[in-house]
N, C-alpha and C positions, 0 to 999 in steps of 0.2 A: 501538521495539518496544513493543508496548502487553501490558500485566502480564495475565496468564492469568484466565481469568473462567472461572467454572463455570455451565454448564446450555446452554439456549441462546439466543441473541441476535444481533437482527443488525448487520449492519454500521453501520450509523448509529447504533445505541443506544451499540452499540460505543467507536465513535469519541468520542462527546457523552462515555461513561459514565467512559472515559480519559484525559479533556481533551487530545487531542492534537491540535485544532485549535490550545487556548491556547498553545501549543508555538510555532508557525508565528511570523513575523514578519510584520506590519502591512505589506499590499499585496503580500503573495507570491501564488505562482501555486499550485495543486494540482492534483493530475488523479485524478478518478475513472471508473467505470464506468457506464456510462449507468443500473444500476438504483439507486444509490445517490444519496438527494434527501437531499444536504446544504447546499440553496441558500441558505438563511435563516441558517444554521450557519456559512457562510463569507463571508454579506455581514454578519453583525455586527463581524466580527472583521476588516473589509476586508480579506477574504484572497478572490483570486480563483480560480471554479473551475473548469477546464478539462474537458468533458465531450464523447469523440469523436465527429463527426457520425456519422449514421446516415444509413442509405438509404433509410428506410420511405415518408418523404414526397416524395421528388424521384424524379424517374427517373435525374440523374444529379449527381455531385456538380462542386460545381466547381472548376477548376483549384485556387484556394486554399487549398479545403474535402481535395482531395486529396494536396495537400502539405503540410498541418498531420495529416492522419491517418496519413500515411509517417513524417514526424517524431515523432511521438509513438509510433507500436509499435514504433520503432526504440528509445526509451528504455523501453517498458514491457517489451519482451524482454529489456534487460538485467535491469531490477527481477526478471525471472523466472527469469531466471539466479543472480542473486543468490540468492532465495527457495529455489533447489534444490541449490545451495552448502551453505546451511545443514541441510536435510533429509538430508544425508548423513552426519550423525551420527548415529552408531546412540543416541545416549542421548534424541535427541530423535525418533526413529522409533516406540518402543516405545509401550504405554500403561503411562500409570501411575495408582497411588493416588491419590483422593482427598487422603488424608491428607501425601502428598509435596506438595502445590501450592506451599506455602512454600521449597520447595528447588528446583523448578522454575526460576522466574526469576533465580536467580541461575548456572544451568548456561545458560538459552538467553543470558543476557547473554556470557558465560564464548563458547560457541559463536560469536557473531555476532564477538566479541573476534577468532578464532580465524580465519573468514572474509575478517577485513580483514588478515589477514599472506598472505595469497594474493595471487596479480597482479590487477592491476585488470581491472577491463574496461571496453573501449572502445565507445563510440558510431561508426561509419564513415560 
């Protein structure tokens, strides 16, 4: 979980501005979203990265292309599973103060804790 940032920012500033590449272990895999150009970002750190084909250029994709795309939203529906796991706490639904940001990260840590005493979920 990357620490609360004020204003706004995007996803790759984000990520760069959190170090949560440097996190990652040497020759792992990641997956993002096709708008997010973190390509330079994850060949420094030989971390590869996984990015779903799209349809824009082909008329169709191919069998491979369609079985790496199955496999993969099948894990990114759990990730969104997960994600709305967490949104179910009312303390992290609300807004809050400015001035509360420092109390903040230790209740979403505190939640995410709280997440993982729940049953798992499966990829099928």
């Amino acid at each position: 979980m990357s620490k609360a940032y004020l204003g706004k920012i995007s996803v790759k500033a984000l990520t760069v501005y959190c170090e949560n590449l440097d996190r990652i272990p040497f020759n792992s895999m990641i997956m993002a979203d096709k708008g997010i150009n973190i390509c330079n970002e994850c060949e420094q750190r030989g971390i590869s990265l996984y990015v779903p084909h799209g349809k824009r250029c082909h008329s169709q994709m191919t069998s491979s292309a369609v079985f790496d795309t199955k496999r993969i939203s099948n894990n990114r529906i759990i990730i969104e599973q997960v994600i709305r796991r967490l949104k179910t706490f009312k303390i992290l639904a609300n807004e809050h103060f400015i001035s509360m940001i420092s109390h903040m990260m230790p209740c979403c840590g505190i939640c995410a804790a709280f997440c993982n005493f729940r049953e798992p979920m499966y990829t099928f």
